[in-house]
C-alpha positions, 0 to 999 in steps of 0.5 A: 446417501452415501458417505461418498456422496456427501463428500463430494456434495461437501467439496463441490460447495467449497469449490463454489464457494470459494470461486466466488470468493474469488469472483468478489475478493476487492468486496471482501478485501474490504469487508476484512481489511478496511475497518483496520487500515482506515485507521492506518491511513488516518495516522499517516496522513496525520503525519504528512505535510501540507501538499504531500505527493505520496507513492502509495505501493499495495493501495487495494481498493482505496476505500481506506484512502476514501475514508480519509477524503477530508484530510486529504483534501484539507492538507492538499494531498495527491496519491498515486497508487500502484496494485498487482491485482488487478480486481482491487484496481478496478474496485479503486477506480470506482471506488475514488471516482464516486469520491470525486477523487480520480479527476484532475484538480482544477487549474490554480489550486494551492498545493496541486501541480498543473495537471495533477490528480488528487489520485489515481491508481495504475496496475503495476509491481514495485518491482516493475523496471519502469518505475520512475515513470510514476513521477510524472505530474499525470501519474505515469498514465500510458503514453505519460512522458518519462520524467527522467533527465539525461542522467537517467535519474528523477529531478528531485522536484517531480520525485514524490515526499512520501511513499506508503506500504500500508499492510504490504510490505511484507507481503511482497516476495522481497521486502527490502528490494520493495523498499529500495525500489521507491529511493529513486521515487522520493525526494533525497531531501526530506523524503520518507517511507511510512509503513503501517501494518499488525506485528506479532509480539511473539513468534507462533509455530502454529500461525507461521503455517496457517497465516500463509494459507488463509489468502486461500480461504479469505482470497486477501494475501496476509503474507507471512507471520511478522515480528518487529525483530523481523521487520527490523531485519528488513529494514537493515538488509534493504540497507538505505534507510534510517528508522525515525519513528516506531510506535503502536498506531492508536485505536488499532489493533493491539493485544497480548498477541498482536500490535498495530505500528507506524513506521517512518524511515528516511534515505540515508545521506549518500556521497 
């Protein structure tokens, strides 16, 4: 056999293996990503309060989210997430209606509005330009009544108490327009943003070049090598939030090259 011929025998099993890569990225998402992110949500929903209604930007596959079903149920949380991508949102579909989770919440129980989902997950970009329709108490769904008043504005009541980016924020083209996207989406008083994802202590020529590239290998998009320096600059060019926590999530991932942190941040006061 050639030399030839074994390097296209080589580069027709990694055209294979990568199409099915591809074909399962929401299983290998979860494979990768959830052992991790199970912790995240575990923290955040720890945070949250009873009766939360939170926006969660990036959800994936909810399989962390369902991992965390009973102190969801125990605090009379409802989630409503959005996902560019399409094969996870198909995945969270199954995935929350085998949890008993993609149903509405029977009439009467304390916490939940008339109507209200414990979850629910729509294909759609925080960049969308129809965002506001999310708040409404069936979660946006198509052919759901826009909730906006004559002011074009959200009531403050049907906004949501929390949004979530959980690994991915700064996987996003723009961070800080993703972040001052979800001010109109949560509520002016009390409302927080929460943010967990892995840091890197230190900047690395090597890994600014290969984290990009390994969505190409693992078909999940890690987006870019992130410093707290870095998220701090996000942070101030979004330009509409006050930073009320930063600190290591615990039990996650923290070594002498990365660490796990939650975020919490809250709208500036306006007028």
């Amino acid at each position: 056999m050639t030399m030839q011929a074994i390097a296209l025998g080589l580069l027709g099993a990694v055209s294979v293996l990568l199409i099915l890569l591809r074909c399962f990225a929401a299983d290998v998402y979860d494979v990768v990503i959830v052992w991790m992110t199970a912790k995240w949500y575990a923290a955040v929903f720890d945070r949250l309060s009873r009766g939360d209604r939170v926006l969660d930007v990036g959800i994936g596959t909810a399989t962390a989210l369902v991992k965390n079903k009973a102190s969801l149920l125990e605090k009379r949380l409802s989630v409503v997430g959005i996902d560019y991508e399409a094969a996870y949102v198909r995945k969270a579909e199954t995935v929350l209606r085998a949890a008993d989770l993609w149903r509405a919440v029977p009439e009467g129980t304390e916490g939940y509005r008339q109507g209200e989902f414990y979850c629910r997950v729509l294909e759609g970009s925080i960049y969308d330009s129809d965002l506001p329709k999310l708040c409404a108490t069936d979660g946006g769904v198509e052919g759901s009544k826009d909730p906006r008043d004559a002011k074009g504005s959200v009531p403050e009541e049907l906004r949501y108490d929390a949004a979530y980016f959980s690994g991915s924020l700064t996987v996003m083209p723009d961070p800080p327009a993703a972040l001052r996207a979800v001010v109109p989406l949560i509520k002016q008083t009390g409302g927080r943003v929460f943010i967990t994802q892995t840091f890197n202590k230190r900047q690395s020529k090597v890994m600014t070049v290969v984290k990009p590239l390994l969505k190409y290998i693992t078909t999940i998009d890690f987006g870019q090598l992130t410093t707290e320096e870095d998220l701090n600059r996000i942070i101030k060019d979004a330009g509409c939030f006050e930073t009320l926590e930063n600190k290591p999530i615990e039990g996650s991932v923290d070594n002498p090259w990365q660490t796990a942190r939650l975020i919490i941040l809250k709208p500036k006061a306006t007028g």
